[in-house]
VEXVO-313978 format. One line per field, with one value per residue (C-alpha): residue number from 1; residue in one letter; z negated, y, x. Coordinates in pm, whole numbers, plus 50000, padded with zeros to 5 digits. Example, Ala and Ser with C-alpha at 12.3 -4.5 7.8 and 13.67 -1.06 7.14 Angstrom:
BEGIN
resi	1 2
resn	A S
w	49220 49286
v	49550 49894
u	51230 51367
END
This chain:
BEGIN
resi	1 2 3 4 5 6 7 8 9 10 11 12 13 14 15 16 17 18 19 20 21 22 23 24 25 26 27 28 29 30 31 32 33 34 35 36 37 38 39 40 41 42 43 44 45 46 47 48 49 50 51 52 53 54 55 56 57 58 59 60 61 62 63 64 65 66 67 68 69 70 71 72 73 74 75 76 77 78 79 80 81 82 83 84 85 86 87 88 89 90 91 92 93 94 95 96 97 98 99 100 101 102 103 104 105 106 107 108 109 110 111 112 113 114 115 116 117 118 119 120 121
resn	X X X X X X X X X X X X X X X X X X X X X X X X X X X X X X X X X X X X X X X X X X X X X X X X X X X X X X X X X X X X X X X X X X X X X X X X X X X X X X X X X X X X X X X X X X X X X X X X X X X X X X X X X X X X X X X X X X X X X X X X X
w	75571 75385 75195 75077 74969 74766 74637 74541 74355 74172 74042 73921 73751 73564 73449 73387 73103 72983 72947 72768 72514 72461 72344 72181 71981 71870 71903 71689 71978 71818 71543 71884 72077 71816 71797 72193 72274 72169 72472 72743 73026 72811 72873 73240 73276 73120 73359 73659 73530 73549 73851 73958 73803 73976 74320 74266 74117 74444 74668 74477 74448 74827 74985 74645 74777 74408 74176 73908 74033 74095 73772 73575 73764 73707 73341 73342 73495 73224 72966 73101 73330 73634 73531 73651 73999 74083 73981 74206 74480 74453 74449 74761 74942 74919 75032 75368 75554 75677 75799 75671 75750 75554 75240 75262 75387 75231 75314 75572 75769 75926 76040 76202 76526 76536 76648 76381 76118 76244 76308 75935 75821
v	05206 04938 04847 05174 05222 04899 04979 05322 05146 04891 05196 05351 05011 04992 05399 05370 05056 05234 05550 05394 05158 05447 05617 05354 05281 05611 05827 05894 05921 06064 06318 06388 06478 06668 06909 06917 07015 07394 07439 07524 07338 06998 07048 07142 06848 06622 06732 06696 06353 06254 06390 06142 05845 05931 05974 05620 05457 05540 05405 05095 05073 05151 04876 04583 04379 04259 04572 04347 04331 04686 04793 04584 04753 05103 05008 04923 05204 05436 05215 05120 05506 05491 05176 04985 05204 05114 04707 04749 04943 04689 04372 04563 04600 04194 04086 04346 04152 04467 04625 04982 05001 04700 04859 05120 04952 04651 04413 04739 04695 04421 04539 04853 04867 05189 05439 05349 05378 05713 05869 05783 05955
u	12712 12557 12882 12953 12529 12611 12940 12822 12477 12697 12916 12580 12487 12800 12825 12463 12481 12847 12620 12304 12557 12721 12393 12249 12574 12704 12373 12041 11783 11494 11722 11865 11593 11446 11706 11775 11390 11479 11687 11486 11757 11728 11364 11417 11631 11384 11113 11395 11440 11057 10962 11256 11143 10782 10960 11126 10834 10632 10902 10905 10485 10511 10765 10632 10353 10266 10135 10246 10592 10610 10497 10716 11018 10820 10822 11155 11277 11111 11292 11599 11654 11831 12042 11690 11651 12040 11921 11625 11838 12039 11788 11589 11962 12042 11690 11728 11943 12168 11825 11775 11419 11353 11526 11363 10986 11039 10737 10582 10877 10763 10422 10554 10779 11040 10778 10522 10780 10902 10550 10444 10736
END
């Protein structure tokens, strides 16, 4: 399961930085957004993307053990979109060691045994 979870985040890495130099290249952001914020659904969308980059953030400021560390990839993420969660994903998969509690707990995982990671849940 692991390969495909990596295979699958290094797909969303690549379409992510074909998406933003796409954007950056060909688009005018701000002009852009301007316009866009009539529509209620790019507005519903926006919030939808938000509330995801909050979700992340507090999966990464819950398995970091540095603040510092997690808000730099919080920052990034709010920069950089979901090209920096699949980076992070990615960085959090190759320091696991194959160990899906430790991708998801990171540092926690090693302070909890199986029922104390399942009870907190």
């Amino acid at each position: 399961m692991m390969v495909i979870a990596r295979a699958l985040l290094v797909l969303g890495t690549l379409v992510m930085a074909v998406a933003l130099i796409y954007g950056f290249t060909r688009g005018d952001g701000w002009t852009e957004v301007a316009e866009l914020v009539a529509f209620p659904w790019f507005n519903v969308s926006l919030v939808d993307v938000y509330v995801g980059f909050g979700l992340f953030g507090g999966w990464i400021a819950f398995r970091e053990r540095s603040a510092a560390r997690a808000a730099g990839w919080i920052v990034a993420i709010l920069v950089l979109g979901n090209l920096a969660s699949c980076v992070y994903a990615l960085a959090a998969m190759s320091t696991c060691g194959g160990d899906w509690r430790r991708f998801w707990l990171g540092h926690r995982a090693a302070g909890m045994t199986e029922p104390q990671a399942s009870r907190r849940s």
